[in-house]
C-alpha positions in Angstrom: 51.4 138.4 166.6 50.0 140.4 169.7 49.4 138.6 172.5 48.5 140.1 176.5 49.2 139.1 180.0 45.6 139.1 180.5 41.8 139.4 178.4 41.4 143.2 178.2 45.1 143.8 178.1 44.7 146.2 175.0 45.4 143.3 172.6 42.7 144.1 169.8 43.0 148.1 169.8 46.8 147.7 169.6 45.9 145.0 166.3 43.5 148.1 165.2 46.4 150.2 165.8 49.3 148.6 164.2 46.8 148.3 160.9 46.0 151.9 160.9 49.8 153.2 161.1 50.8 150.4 158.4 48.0 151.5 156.3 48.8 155.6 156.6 51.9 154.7 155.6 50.9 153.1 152.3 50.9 149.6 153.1 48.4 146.8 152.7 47.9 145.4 156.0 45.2 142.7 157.7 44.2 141.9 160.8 43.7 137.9 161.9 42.3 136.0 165.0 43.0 132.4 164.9 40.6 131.7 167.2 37.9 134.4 168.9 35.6 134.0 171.7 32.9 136.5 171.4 29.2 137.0 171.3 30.0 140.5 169.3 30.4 139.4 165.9 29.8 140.5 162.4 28.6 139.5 158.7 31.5 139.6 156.3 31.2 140.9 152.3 31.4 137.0 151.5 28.4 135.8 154.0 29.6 134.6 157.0 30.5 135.2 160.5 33.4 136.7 162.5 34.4 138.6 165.8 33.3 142.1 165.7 36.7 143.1 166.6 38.5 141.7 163.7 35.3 143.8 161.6 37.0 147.0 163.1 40.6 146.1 162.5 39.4 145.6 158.9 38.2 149.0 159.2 41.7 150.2 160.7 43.5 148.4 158.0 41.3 150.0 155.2 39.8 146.5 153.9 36.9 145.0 153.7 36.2 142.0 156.2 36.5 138.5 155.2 36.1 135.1 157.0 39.6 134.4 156.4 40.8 137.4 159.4 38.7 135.3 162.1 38.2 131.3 161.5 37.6 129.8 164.1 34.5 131.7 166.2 33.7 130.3 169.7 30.0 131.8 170.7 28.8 130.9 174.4 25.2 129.1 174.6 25.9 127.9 178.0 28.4 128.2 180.9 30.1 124.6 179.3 29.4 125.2 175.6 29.2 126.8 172.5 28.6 127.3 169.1 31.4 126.3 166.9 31.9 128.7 164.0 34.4 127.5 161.0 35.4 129.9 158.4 32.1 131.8 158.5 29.9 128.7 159.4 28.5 127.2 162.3 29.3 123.6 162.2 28.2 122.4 165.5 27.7 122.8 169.5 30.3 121.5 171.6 30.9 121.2 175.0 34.5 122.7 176.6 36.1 119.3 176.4 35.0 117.7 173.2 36.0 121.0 171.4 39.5 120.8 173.6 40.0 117.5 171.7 38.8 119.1 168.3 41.0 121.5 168.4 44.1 119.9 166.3 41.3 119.5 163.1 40.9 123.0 163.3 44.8 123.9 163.2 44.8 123.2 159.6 41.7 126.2 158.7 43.6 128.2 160.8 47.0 128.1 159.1 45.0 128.3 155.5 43.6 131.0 156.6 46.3 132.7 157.8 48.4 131.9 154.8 45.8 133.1 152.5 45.8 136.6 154.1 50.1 136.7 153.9 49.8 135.7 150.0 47.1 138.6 149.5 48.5 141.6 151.7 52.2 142.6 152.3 51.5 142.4 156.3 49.1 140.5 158.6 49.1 141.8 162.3 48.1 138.6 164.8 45.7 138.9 168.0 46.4 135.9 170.4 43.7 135.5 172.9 43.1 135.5 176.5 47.1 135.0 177.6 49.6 132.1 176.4 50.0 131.5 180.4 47.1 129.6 180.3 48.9 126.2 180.7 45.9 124.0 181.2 45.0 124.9 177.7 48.4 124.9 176.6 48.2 121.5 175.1 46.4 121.6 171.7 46.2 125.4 171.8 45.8 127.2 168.4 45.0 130.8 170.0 48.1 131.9 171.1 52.0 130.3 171.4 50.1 127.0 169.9 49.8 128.9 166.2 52.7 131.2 167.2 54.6 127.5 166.8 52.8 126.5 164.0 53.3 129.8 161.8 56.6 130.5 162.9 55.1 134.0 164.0 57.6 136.5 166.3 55.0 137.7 169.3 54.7 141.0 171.0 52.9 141.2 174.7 51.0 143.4 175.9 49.8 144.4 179.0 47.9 146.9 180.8 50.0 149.0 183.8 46.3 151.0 184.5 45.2 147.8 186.6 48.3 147.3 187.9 51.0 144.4 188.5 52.1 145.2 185.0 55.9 143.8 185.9 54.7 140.7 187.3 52.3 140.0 184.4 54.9 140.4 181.9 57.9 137.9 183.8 54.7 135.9 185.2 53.7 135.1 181.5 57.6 134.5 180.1 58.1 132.0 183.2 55.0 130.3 181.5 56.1 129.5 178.2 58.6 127.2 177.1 61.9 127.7 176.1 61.2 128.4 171.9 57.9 130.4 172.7 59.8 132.6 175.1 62.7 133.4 172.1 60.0 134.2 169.3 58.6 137.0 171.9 60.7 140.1 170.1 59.8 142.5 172.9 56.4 144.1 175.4 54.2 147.1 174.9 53.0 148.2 178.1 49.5 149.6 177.5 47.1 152.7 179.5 50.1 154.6 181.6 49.2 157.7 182.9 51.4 160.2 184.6 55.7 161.1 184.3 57.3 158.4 181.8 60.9 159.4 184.1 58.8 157.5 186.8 58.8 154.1 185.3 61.5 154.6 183.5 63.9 152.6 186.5 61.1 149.8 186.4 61.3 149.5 182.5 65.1 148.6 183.3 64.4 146.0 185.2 62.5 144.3 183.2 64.7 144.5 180.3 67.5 143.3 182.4 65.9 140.7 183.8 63.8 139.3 181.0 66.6 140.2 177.8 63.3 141.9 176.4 62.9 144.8 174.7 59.9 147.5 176.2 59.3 148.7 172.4 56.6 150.8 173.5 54.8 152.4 176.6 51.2 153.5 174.8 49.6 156.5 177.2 46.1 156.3 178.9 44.2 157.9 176.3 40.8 159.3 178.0 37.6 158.3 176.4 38.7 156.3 173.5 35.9 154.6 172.1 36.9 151.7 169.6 34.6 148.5 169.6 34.9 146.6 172.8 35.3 142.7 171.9 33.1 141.4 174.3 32.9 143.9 177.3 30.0 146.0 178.6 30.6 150.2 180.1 27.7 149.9 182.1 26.8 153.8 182.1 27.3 156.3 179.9 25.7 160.2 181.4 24.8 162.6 179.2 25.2 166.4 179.6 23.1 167.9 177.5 19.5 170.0 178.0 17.6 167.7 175.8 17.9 164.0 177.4 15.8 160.7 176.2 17.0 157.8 179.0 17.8 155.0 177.1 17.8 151.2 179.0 18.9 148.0 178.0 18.4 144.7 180.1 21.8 143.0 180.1 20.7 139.6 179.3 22.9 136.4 180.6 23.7 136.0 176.8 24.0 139.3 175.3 25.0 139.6 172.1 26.2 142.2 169.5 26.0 145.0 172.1 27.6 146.9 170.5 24.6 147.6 168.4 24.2 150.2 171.2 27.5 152.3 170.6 26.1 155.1 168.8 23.6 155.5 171.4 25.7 155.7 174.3 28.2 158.2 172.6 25.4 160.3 171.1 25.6 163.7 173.2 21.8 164.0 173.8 21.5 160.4 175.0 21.4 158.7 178.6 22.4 155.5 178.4 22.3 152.7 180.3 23.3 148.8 181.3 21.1 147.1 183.8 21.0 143.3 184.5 19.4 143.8 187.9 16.0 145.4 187.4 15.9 146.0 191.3 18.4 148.7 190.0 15.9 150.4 187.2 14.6 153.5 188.2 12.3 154.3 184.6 13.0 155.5 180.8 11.8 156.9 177.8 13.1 153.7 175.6 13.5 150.4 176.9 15.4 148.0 173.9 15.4 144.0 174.4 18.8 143.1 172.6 19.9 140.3 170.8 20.9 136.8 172.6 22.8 133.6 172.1 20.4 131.4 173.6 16.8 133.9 173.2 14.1 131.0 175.1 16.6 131.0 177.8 17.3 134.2 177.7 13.5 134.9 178.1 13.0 132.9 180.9 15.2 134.8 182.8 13.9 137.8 181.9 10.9 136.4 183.4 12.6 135.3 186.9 14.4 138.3 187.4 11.3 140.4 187.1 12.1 142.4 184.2 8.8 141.7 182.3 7.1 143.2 185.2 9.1 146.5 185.1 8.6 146.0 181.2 4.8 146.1 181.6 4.6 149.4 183.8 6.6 150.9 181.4 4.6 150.3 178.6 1.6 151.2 180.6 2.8 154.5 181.8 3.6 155.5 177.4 7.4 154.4 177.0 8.6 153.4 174.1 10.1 149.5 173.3 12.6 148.8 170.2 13.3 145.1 170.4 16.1 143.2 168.2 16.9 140.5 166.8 16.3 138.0 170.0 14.9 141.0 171.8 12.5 141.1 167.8 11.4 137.2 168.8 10.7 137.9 172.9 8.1 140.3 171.4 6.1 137.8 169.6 3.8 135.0 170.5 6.0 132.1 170.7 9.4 130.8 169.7 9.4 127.1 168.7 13.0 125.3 168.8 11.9 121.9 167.9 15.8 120.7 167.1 17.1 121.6 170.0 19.1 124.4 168.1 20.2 126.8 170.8 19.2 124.1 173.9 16.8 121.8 175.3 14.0 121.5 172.3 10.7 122.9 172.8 8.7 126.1 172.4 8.1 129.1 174.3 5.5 131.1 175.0 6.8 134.7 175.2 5.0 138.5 175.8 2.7 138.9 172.7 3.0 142.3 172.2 2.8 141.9 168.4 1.1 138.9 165.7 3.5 136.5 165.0 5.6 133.3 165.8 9.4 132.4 165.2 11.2 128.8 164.7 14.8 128.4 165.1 16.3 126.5 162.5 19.7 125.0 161.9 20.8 127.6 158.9 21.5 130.6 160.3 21.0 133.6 158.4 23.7 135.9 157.5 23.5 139.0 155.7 24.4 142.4 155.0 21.6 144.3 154.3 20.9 147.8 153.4 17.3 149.6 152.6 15.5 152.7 153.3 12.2 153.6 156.0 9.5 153.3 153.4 7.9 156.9 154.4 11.2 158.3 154.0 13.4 157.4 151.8 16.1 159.5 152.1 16.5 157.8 155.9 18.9 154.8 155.1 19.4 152.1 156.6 22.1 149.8 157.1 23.1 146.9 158.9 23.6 143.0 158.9 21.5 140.1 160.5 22.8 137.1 162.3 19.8 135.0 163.4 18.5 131.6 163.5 15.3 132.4 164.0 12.3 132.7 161.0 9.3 134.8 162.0 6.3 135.1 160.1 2.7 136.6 160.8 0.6 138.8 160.6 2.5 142.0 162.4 5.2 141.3 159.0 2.3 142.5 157.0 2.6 146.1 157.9 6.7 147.2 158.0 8.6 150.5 158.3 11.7 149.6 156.5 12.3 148.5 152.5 15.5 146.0 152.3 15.4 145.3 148.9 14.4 141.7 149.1 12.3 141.8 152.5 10.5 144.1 154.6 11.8 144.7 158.7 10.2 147.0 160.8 7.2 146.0 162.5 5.6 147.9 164.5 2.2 148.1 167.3 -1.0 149.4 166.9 -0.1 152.5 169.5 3.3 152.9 167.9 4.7 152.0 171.3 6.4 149.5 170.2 9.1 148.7 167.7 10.9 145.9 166.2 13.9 145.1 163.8 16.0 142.0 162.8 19.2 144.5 162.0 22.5 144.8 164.1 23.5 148.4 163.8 20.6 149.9 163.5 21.9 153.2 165.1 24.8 153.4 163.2 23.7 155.6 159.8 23.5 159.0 161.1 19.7 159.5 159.9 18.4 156.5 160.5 19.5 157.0 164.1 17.7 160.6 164.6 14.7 158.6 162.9 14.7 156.4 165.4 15.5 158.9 168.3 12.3 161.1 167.0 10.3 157.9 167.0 11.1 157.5 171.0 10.4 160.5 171.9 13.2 163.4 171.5 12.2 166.0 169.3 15.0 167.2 168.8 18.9 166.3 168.3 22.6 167.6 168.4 24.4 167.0 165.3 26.0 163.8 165.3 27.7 161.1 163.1 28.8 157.8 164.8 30.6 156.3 161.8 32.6 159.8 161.2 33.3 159.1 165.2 34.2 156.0 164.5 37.0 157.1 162.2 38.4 159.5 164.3 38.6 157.4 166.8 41.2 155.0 165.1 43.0 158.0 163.9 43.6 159.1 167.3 44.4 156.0 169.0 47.1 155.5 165.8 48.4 158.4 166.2 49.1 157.8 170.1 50.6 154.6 169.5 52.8 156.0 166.6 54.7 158.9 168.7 56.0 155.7 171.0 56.4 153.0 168.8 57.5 154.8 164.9 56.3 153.6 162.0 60.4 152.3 161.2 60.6 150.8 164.6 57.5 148.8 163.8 58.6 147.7 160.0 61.9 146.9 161.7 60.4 144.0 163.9 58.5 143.4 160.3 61.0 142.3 158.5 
């Protein structure tokens, strides 16, 4: 099990890591998260719902995701709450202290789970969460030394030296923990060092003596990795190239599945940007309204902030809009949550730029889907939808994309304006010039975001392997 000093400590790339190495050397390998909190997440081959990082640590480990890597799910709706995901399913809203006392029900999916994955593969690398130093959720806990316990699991930490007080995270955490958690921790990985190893090397001695702990590994700062971030935003990413289209998204209070946006923001012929304070937007070419946790409140603050305003000018002055999935139901005429499904029940009415109305309902709906823009179908597409929302209207009776089993797609009268249920939208290689034609760039450099993908693991395996060798790593294995 991997656990961190702190959130962001490097625990799910060094997960994605450890898969990759096991499975270039040969060996069936998955990742697991006993418990995620995370409004990135992802559709799985069996039809339910899991952190997007344990999606990409499937794709390190060579697998295919299943519900079974992440089974427990936490998504924020509110500052005190959240939707409560069990093995793919959303089984309820809770607030922070009912779901505190739930927790010990949920121990037993978790350890099912878990056991599941150790019958099926010959190794199953652990992501704790947030830090086991967390003591007021020590009691109950089931994300960190709580299943460590449970599953009798030996537990690397990590931490990260690039923010500094990297020795006092790692005896800070091991003063923490009681006396058996502290023995099943088999050694640290320090994460993101830059400069002369020789440096550190009278520090790294130190801790050893002090703590009877191994340092098995100390992984370099490697510059402009890209792997899936979990749950955090880059704000900015500037492109270089002659031919530019300025891309902005509005960084809701409830973002979700931002990393829908990856392949724009590495694509070489993109600006892209982050903006939650529209005081701070200075124009674009595309403005995209993304997907949300909580969309009528979500819309309301778009209105507060004065967003909608900057929204309108755009639009007025011949900018493109692409809004999805929450951002797809702001763009209609209402949305009606009579149940109270993400909140306070009521409706909403929202900006009317295109002919329908949406109604949240309690099944959410959770697929992979896969299709083709119905003027050219060479132009795939492929992605998943996560959404309780059902639209219907009239704008659904004119689409640009065929998925098989329903049409997506819808778009205005001027063309301005463009909508889509489907996370990862930009991720097929022609689907995403498509789309970059439709806003406005004529022309694109050659690139391939899941190819990037790819090499991005292989790279980031390949650092962590020249520190910590593939039989140093089976050793604490066995």
């Amino acid at each position: 099990m991997v656990q961190g000093t702190t959130s962001d400590a490097g625990k799910s790339i060094t997960v994605a890591a450890l898969c990759r190495i096991l499975k270039n050397h040969g060996h069936s390998v998955a990742p697991f998260k006993p418990q995620n909190m995370a409004l990135n997440s992802a559709v799985t081959a069996d039809g339910g719902e899991i952190g997007r990082a344990q999606a990409v640590q499937a794709m390190a480990a060579g697998i295919a995701p299943t519900t079974d890597m992440n089974p427990v799910l936490l998504k924020p709706n509110s500052d005190i709450g959240a939707q409560v995901i069990v093995n793919g399913k959303a089984v309820a809203n809770m607030d922070a202290t009912y779901y505190h006392n739930h927790k010990p029900k949920l121990l037993e999916a978790v350890l099912q789970s878990h056991e599941r994955l150790q019958n099926t593969y010959d190794y199953v690398i652990v992501e704790g969460a947030g830090s086991p130093a967390e003591i007021n959720l020590r009691d109950r806990d089931i994300a960190n030394m709580g299943f460590a316990e449970a599953a009798d699991c030996p537990v690397i930490i990590v931490a990260d030296i690039d923010r500094g007080g990297v020795f006092a995270h790692l005896t800070g955490t091991l003063d923490c923990l009681s006396e058996s958690e502290r023995n099943r921790v088999v050694g640290f990985i320090i994460n993101r060092f830059r400069g002369d190893i020789r440096l550190l090397e009278p520090g790294l001695d130190w801790l050893e003596e002090k703590t009877g702990k191994p340092v098995l590994a100390v992984v370099p700062y490697i510059e402009n990795l890209h792997v899936e971030a979990e749950d955090a935003i880059q704000v900015k990413m500037q492109s270089t190239a002659e031919t530019v289209l300025k891309v902005v998204v509005p960084v809701l209070p409830r973002i979700s599945n931002h990393t829908d946006f990856d392949a724009l923001a590495l694509h070489p012929n993109v600006d892209f940007e982050f903006i939650k304070d529209p005081k701070l937007f200075k124009g674009c070419d595309l403005m995209i309204l993304p997907g949300t946790k909580n969309v009528r409140q979500d819309y309301q603050w778009l209105l507060d902030s004065g967003w909608k305003q900057h929204l309108e000018k755009h639009l007025r002055y011949g900018g493109k809009v692409l809004g999805i999935c929450g951002g797809l139901q702001m763009l209609g005429n209402h949305i009606h949550d009579p149940n109270g499904i993400e909140g306070k029940h009521g409706s909403s009415q929202t900006l009317s730029y295109l002919d329908f109305e949406t109604t949240l309902k309690s099944n959410k709906q959770l697929k992979n889907v896969s299709g083709h823009v119905k003027t050219y179908k060479d132009t795939v597409l492929k992605g998943y939808e996560i959404h309780a929302g059902e639209s219907a209207g009239p704008a659904f009776e004119n689409t640009l994309f065929n998925l098989g089993d329903h049409s997506d797609g819808l778009l205005s009268k001027d063309g301005n304006i463009l909508a889509s249920y489907v996370h990862g939208i930009f991720d097929e290689k022609a689907m995403l010039e498509y789309l970059l034609n439709w806003a406005g760039l004529d022309k694109t450099d050659d690139f391939d975001y899941q190819a990037h993908q790819e090499s991005e693991i292989n790279r980031l395996a390949d650092e962590v392997e020249k520190v910590l060798p593939i039989e140093r790593l089976l050793s604490l294995l066995a």
